[in-house]
C-alpha positions as CSV (number, residue, x, y, z in Angstrom):
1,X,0.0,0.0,0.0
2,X,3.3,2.4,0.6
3,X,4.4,1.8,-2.2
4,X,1.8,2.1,-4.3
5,X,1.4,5.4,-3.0
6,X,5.1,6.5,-3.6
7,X,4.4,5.7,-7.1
8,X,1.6,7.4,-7.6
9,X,2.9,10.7,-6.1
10,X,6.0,10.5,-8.4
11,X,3.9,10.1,-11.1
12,X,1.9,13.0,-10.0
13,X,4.8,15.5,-9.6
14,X,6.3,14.2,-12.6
15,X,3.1,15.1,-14.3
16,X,2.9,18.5,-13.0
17,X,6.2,19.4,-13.9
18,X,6.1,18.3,-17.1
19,X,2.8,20.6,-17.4
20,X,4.8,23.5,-16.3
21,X,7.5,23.6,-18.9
22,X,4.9,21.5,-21.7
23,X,5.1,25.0,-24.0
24,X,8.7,26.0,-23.1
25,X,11.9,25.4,-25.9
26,X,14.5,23.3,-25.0
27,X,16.6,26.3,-24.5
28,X,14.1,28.0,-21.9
29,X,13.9,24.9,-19.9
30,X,17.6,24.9,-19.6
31,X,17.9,28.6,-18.5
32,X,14.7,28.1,-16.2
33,X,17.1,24.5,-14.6
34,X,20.6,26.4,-14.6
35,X,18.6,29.5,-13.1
36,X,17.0,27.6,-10.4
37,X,20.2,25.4,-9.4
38,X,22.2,28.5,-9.0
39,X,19.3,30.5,-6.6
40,X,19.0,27.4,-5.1
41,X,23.2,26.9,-4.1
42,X,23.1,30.8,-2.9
43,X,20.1,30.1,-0.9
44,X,21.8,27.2,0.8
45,X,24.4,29.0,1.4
46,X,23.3,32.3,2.5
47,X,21.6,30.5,5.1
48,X,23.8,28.1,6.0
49,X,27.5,29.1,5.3
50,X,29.5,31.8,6.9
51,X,30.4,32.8,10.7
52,X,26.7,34.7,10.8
53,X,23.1,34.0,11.1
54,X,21.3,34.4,7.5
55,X,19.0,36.5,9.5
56,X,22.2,38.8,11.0
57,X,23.3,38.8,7.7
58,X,20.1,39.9,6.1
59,X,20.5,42.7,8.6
60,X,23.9,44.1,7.6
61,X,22.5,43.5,3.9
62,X,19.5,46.4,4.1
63,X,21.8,49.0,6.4
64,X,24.1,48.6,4.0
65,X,21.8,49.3,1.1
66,X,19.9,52.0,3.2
67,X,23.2,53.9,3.8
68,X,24.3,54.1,-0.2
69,X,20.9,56.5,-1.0
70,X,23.1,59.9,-0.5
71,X,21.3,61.7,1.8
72,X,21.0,59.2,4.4
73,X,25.0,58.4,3.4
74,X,25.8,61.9,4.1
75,X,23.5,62.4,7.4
76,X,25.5,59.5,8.9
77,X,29.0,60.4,7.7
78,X,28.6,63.7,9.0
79,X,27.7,62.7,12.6
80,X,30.6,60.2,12.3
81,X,33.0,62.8,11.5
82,X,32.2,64.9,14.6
83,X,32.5,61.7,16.8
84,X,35.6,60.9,15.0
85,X,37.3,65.2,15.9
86,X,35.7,64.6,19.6
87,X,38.1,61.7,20.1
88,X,40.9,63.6,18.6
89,X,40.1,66.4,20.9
90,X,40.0,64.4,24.2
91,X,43.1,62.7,23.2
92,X,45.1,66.7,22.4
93,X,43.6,67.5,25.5
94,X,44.7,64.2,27.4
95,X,48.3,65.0,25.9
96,X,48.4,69.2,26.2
97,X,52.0,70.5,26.7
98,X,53.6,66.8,26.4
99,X,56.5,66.1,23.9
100,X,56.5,63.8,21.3
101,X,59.6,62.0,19.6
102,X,58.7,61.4,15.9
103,X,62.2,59.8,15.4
104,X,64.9,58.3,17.1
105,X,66.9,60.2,19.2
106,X,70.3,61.1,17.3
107,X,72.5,59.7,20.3
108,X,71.4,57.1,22.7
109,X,69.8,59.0,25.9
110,X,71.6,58.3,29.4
111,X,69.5,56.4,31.9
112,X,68.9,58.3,34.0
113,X,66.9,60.7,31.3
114,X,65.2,57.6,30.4
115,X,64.0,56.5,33.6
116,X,63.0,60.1,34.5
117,X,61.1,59.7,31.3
118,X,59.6,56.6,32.0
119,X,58.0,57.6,34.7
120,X,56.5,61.2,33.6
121,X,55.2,58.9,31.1
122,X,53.6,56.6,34.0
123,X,52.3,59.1,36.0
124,X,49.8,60.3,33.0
125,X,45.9,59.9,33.5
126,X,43.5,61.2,36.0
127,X,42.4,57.9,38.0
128,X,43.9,57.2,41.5
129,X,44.3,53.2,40.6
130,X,46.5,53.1,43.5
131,X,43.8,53.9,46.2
132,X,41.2,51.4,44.3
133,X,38.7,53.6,42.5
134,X,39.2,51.2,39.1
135,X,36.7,48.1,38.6
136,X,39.2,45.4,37.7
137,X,42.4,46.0,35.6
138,X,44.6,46.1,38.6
139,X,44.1,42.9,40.9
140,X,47.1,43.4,43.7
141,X,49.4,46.2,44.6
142,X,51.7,45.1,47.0
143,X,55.3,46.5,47.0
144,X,57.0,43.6,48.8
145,X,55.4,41.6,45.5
146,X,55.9,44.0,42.8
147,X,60.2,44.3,44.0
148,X,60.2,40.3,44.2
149,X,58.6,40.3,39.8
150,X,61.2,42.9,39.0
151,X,64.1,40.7,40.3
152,X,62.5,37.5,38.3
153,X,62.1,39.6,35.3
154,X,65.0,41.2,35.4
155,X,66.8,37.7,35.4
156,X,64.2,35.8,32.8
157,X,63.3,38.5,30.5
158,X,65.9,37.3,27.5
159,X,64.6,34.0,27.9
160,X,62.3,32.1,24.9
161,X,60.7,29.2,25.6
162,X,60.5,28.2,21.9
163,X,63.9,27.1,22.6
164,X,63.2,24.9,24.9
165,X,67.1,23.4,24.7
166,X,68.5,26.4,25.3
167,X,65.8,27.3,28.0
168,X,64.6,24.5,30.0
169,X,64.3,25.6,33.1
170,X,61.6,28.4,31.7
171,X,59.7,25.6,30.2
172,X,59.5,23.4,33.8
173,X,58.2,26.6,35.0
174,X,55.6,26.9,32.4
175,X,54.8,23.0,33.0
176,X,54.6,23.1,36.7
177,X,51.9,26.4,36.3
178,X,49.7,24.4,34.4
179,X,49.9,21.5,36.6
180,X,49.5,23.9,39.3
181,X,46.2,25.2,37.8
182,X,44.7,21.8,36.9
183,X,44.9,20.3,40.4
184,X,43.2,23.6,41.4
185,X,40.6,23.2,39.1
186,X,40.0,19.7,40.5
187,X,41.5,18.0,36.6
188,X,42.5,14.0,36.9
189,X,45.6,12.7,35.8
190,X,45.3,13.5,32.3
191,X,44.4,16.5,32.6
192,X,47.1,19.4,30.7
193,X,47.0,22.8,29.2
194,X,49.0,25.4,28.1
195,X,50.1,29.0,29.3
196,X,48.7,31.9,27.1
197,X,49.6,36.0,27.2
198,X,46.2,36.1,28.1
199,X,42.2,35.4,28.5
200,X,41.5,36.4,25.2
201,X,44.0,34.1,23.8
202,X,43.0,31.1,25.9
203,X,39.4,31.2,24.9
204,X,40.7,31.5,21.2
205,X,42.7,28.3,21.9
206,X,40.1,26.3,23.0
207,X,37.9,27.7,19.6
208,X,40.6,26.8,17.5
209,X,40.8,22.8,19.6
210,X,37.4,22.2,19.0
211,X,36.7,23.5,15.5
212,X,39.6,21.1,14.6
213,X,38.8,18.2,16.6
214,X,35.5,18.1,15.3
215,X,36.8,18.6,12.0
216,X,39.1,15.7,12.6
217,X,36.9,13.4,14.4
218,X,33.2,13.8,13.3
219,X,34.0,15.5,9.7
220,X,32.1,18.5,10.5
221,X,32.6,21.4,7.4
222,X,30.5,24.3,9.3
223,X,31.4,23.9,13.2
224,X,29.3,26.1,15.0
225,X,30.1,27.3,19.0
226,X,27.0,28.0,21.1
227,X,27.4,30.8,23.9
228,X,25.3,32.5,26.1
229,X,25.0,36.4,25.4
230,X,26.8,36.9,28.6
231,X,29.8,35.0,27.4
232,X,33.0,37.2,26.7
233,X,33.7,39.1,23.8
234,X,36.7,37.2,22.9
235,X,34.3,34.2,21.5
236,X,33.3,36.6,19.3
237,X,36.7,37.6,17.9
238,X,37.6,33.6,18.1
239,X,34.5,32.6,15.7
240,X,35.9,35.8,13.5
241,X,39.2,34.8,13.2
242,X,38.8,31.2,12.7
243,X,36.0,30.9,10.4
244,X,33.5,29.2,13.0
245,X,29.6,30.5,13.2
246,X,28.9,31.2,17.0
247,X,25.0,31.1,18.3
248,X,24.0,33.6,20.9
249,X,21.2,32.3,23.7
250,X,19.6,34.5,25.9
251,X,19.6,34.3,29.6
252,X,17.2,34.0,32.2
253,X,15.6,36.6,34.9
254,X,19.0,36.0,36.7
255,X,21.5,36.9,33.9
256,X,22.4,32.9,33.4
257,X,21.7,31.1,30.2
258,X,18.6,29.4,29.3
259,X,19.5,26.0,29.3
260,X,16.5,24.8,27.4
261,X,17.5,27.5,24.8
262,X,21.0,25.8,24.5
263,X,19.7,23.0,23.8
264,X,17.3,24.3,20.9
265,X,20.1,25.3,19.6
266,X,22.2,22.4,19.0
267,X,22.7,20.8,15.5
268,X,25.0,18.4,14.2
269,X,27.5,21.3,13.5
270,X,27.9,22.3,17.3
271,X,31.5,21.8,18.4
272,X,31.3,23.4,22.0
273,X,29.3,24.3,24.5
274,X,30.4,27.5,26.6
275,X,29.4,28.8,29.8
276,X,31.1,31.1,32.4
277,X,32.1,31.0,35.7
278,X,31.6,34.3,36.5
279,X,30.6,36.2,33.5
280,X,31.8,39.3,33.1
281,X,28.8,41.2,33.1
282,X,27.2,40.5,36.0
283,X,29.2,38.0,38.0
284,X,27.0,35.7,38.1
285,X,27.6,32.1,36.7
286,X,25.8,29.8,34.6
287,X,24.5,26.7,35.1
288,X,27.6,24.2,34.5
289,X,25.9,21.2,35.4
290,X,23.4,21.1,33.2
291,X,25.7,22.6,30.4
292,X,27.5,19.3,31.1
293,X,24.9,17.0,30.9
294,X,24.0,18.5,27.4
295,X,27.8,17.9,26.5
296,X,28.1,14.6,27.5
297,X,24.0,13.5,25.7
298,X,25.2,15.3,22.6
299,X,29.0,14.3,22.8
300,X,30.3,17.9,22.4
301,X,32.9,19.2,24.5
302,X,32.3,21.5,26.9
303,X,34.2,24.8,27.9
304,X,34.2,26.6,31.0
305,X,35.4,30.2,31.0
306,X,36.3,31.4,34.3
307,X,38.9,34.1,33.1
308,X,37.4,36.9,35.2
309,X,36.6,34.8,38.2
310,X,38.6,31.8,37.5
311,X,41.3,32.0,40.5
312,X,38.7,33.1,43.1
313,X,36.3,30.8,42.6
314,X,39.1,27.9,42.6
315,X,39.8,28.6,46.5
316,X,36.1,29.8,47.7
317,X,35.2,26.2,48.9
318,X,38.7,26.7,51.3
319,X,36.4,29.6,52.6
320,X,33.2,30.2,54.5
321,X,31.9,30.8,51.2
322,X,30.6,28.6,48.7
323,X,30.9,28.2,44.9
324,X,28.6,26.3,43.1
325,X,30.5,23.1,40.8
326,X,31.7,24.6,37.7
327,X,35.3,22.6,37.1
328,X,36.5,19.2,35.9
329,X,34.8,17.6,38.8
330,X,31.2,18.2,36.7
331,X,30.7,15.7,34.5
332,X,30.9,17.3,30.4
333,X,33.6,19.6,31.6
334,X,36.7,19.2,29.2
335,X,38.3,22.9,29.4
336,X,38.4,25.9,31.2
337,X,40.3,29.4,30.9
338,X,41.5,31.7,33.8
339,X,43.5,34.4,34.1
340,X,46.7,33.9,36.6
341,X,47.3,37.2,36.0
342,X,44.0,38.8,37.4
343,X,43.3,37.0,40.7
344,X,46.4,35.0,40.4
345,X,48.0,38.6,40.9
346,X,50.5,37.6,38.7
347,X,51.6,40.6,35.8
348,X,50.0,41.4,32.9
349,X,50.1,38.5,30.1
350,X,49.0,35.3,31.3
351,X,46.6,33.2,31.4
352,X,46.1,28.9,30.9
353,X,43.9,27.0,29.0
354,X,43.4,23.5,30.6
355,X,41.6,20.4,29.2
356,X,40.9,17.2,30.9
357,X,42.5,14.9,28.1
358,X,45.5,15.2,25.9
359,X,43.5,14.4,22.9
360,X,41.5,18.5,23.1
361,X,44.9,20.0,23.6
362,X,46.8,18.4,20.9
363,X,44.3,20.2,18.5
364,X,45.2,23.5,19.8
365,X,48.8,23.1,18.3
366,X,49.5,24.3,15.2
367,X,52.0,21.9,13.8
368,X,53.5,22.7,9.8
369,X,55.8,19.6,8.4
370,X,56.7,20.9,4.7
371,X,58.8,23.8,5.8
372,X,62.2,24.8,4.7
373,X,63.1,25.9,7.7
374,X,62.5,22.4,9.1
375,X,59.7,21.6,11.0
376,X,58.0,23.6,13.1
377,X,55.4,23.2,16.1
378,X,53.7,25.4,18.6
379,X,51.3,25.2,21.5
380,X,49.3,29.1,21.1
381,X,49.4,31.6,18.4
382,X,52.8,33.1,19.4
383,X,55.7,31.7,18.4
384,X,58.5,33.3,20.3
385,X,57.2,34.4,23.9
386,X,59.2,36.2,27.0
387,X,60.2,34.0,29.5
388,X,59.9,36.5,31.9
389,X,56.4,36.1,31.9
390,X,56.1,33.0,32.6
391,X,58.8,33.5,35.3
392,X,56.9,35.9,37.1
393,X,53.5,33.9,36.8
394,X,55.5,30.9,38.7
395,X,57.4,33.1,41.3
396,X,54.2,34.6,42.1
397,X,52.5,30.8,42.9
398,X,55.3,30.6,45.0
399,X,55.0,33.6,46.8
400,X,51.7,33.0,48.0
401,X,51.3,29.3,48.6
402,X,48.0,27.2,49.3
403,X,47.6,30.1,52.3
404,X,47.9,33.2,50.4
405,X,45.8,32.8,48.0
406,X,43.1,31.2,50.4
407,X,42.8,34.5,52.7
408,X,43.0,36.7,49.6
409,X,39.9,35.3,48.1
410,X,38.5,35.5,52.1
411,X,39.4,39.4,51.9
412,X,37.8,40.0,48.5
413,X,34.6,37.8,48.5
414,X,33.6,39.7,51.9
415,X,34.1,42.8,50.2
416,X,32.1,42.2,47.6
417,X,29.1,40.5,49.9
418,X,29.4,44.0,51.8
419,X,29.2,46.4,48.9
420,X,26.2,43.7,47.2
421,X,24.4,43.9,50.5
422,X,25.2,47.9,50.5
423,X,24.1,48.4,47.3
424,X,20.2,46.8,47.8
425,X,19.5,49.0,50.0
426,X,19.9,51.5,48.1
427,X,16.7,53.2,46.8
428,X,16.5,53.8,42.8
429,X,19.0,50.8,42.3
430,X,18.9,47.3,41.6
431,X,21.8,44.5,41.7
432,X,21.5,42.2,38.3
433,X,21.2,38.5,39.8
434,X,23.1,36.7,42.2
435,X,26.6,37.7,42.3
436,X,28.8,34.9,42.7
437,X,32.8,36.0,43.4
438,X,33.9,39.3,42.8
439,X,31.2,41.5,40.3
440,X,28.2,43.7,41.4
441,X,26.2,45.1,38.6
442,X,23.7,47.7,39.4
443,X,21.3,48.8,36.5
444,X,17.6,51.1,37.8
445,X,13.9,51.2,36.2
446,X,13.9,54.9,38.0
447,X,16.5,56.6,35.7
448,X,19.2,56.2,33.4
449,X,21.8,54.5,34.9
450,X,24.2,55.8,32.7
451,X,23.7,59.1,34.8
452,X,25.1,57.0,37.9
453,X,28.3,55.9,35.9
454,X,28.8,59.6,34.9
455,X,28.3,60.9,38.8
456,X,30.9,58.6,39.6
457,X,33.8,59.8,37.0
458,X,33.1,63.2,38.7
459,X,34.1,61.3,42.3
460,X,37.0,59.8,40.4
461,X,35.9,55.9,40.1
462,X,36.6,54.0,36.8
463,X,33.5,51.5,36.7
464,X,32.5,49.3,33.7
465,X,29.3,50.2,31.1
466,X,27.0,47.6,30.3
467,X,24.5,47.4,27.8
468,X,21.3,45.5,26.7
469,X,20.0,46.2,29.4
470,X,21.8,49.4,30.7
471,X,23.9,49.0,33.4
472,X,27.5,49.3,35.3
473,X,29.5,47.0,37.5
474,X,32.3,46.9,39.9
475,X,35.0,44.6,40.1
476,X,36.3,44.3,43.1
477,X,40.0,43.4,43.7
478,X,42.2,43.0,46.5
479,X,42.7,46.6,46.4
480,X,39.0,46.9,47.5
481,X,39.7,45.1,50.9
482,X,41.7,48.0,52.5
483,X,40.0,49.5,55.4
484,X,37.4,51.8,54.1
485,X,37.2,51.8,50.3
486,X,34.1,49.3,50.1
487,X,32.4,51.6,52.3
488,X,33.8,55.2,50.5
489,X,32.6,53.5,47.5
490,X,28.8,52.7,49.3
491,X,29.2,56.3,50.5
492,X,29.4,57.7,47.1
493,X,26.8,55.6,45.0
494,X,24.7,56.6,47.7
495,X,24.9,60.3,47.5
496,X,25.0,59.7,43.9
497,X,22.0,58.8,43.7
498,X,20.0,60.9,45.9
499,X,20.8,63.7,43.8
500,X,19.7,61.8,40.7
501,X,16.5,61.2,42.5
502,X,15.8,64.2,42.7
503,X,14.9,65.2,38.9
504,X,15.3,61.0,37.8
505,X,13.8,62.0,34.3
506,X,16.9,64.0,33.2
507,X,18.9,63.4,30.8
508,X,22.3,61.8,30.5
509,X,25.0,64.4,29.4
510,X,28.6,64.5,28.1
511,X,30.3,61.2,26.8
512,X,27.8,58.6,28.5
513,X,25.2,60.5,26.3
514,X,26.7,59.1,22.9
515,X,27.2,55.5,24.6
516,X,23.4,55.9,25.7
517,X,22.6,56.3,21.9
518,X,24.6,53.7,20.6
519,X,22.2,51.8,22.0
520,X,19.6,52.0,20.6
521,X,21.7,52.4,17.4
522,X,19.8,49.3,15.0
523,X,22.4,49.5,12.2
524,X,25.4,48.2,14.8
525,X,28.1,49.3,12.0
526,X,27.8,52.9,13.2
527,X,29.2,51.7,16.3
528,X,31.8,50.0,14.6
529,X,32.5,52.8,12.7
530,X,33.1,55.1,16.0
531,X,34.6,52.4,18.1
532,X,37.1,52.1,15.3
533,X,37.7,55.9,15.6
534,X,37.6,55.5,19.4
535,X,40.9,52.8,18.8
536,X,42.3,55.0,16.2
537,X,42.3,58.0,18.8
538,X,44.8,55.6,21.1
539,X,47.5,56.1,18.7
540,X,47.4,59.7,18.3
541,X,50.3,62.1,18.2
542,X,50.0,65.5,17.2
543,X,51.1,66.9,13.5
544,X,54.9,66.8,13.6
545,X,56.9,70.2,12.5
């Protein structure tokens, strides 16, 4: 009976298309074939191919047709112009009186000019980082520390690792951190990693080890990461650099991703799972285990980024606080980034990137065999690296021990609980979720937060701008635990915003006024354009004579 009816619905269709082209030439049916075959390949893969959404790409398709009719070309390029002179401005203004050297010197300068130098240089901007009004950036300040790096560095900064016969010593160091981190982050015997100059470059190591190993393993053309919308940036720049489509899922009430969402999102293209451990938004950190259990249904590999986070919330079960599973010990897990040199306090340019088998890691290497020059293998995008860093990333494990590291993450998580609990009861505010180690996030349904982050520039704190939805966040850092700052900061959010209260419809002025509109901006390549200009505006120096 199945059959018959497959038959007769073949003959059917094959009647119906042969009434459709029953009055068309031979050449006409040809064209109309060879015309439809091609629509139908660009369909496919218009919708399909590429790092984008076909529904992004649509998107960027009409703004990009809207802004070539000239008058909404010319509308747009002249507000981009004045953004683009406001940044030159502020940087002339940020730089007023300073000399610039548009050559090299003619002689060698003595050191002790260039020192004196070096530290004019230093002592630019307005901020007071030293006294802790900056969310994040600088993690630890301690001069006892910061004399015992500058001896390291001092001895390891001509060393390479890429020799590692002329510089073994640097490469037991760089083994023994990553063995460090994975027993910290609870990894079995098989469990390895790398080093990385940073967060940024660990999450784009772990793309790049997936998108091959599935490549490699399942034969997958179009891999395809999933992340929540909370997820860093840097996934973003991963996907772009390597060629991978990413998926964004929304989060829940309380900023973590919607696990059901995830899972909608799956297809036989997905090569890794992503969740955060805090995210840098809000703090607040996703649900792991069930991220996991997805992983290991779907047998996709599962990374964890705790960058931000990652070395707090590694000694918070030491503590009287609790951190809720999020490393190797969750079933799924096989990866997770953190930064050694945020809350591992150790200088600016590292990071690892662990897995729990050998077999994810060895994807990450980029290994070319046909070379002249011989053949040639690395573990991270850099080829030649500064020992130093990895020197000072060790000597600071050593300095602070099992112990150290313990109380720190005591000192800071209390902070944090006492500027959260400071913060709620705060009319006009509200804290985004449930912070978990070191972020608050305020955002308010009474007025523009964006007039808060502005009222707090004036005080002299440096806090982080969210958007969708509005909001700003602190990062608290060690620097945060000396006697009184958590509370001067409380202080000042709170008279902050009893002023604002006062007239809460007002608008938001000065340079939180543009990032307000941006926004609401639905054609996101304007911001591109200014952030580009923004970025161009770092590497100013005035017309030379």
């Amino acid at each position: 009976m199945a059959l018959c009816l497959v038959k007769s619905a073949a003959t059917n269709s094959k009647e119906f298309v042969n009434g459709l082209v029953r009055h068309k030439e031979p050449w006409q049916i040809v064209a109309i074939t060879a015309t439809g075959t091609l629509v139908g390949v660009w369909m496919f893969e218009f919708i399909f191919d590429g790092d984008e959404s076909a529904w992004a790409r649509i998107k960027k398709s009409a703004f990009r047709l809207l802004r070539k009719i000239p008058a909404v070309r010319n509308k747009i390029d002249s507000e981009l112009q004045k953004i683009q002179v406001s940044f030159s401005e502020d940087a002339k203004k940020r730089y007023q009186g300073k000399e610039f050297f548009y050559a090299l010197p003619s002689k060698g300068q003595a050191d002790s000019e260039i020192m004196k130098q070096v530290h004019e240089y230093l002592e630019l901007g307005e901020y007071q980082w030293k006294d802790g009004y900056l969310s994040g950036s600088l993690y630890m300040w301690n001069q006892k520390l910061i004399e015992l790096l500058t001896e390291v560095c001092s001895a390891a900064f001509y060393t390479n690792p890429l020799h590692p016969d002329v510089f073994p010593g640097v490469n037991k160091m760089e083994a023994e951190v990553v063995r460090i981190s994975c027993n910290l982050f609870r990894g079995g015997p098989d469990s390895c990693g790398t080093m990385t100059t940073g967060g940024t470059e660990s999450i784009f190591m772990a793309c790049k080890a997936y998108r091959d190993y599935a490549r490699e393993t399942k034969g997958t053309r179009r891999p395809e990461i999933i992340v929540p919308v909370t997820a860093h940036a840097a996934f973003d720049k991963a996907a772009h650099y390597l060629g991978i489509r990413i998926k964004h899922i929304p989060v829940n009430e309380d900023t973590t991703v919607n696990i059901a969402a995830m899972k909608r999102a799956i297809s036989k293209n997905t090569c890794m799972l992503v969740g955060s451990a805090p995210n840098f938004p809000y703090g607040t950190i996703d649900d792991i285990k069930s991220i996991g259990e997805l992983g290991l249904k779907y047998n996709i590999p599962v990374h964890v980024d705790a960058c931000l986070g990652g070395f707090i919330a590694a000694f918070m079960d030491y503590t009287e606080y609790q951190m809720p599973p999020f490393d190797f010990r969750v079933p799924g897990v096989t990866s997770i980034s953190a930064d050694t040199h945020k809350y591992g306090f150790a200088p600016k340019g590292s990071s690892v990137v662990l897995y729990s088998e050998q077999k994810y890691r060895r994807f990450q290497y980029t290994v070319t065999t046909d070379w002249p020059g011989g053949v040639y293998g690395s573990p991270t995008v850099g080829g030649s690296r500064c020992g130093a860093i990895i020197a000072t990333c060790w000597a600071t494990f050593m300095h602070f021990g099992m112990e150290g590291y313990v109380e720190a993450t005591r000192q800071i998580v209390k902070a944090t609980k006492h500027i959260e609990n400071g913060l709620r009861k705060i009319d006009g505010i509200f804290v985004f979720g449930r912070p978990v180690t070191s972020v608050v996030a305020v955002g308010s349904k009474d007025f523009d937060i964006y007039r808060l982050q502005e009222a707090m520039q004036s005080k002299g704190w440096n806090l982080n701008t969210l958007q969708f939805p509005k909001g700003i966040h602190l990062c608290v850092t060690h620097l945060h635990t000396e006697e009184g700052r958590a509370d001067a900061f409380l202080k000042d959010v709170r008279e902050a915003v009893a002023v604002i209260m006062k007239n809460p419809q007002k608008e938001v002025e000065g340079s939180m006024a543009m990032y307000g509109a941006s926004t609401t901006l639905q054609d996101r390549s304007i911001v591109t354009d200014f952030t580009r200009f923004w970025i161009d505006a770092l590497y100013y120096t005035p017309d030379s004579a």
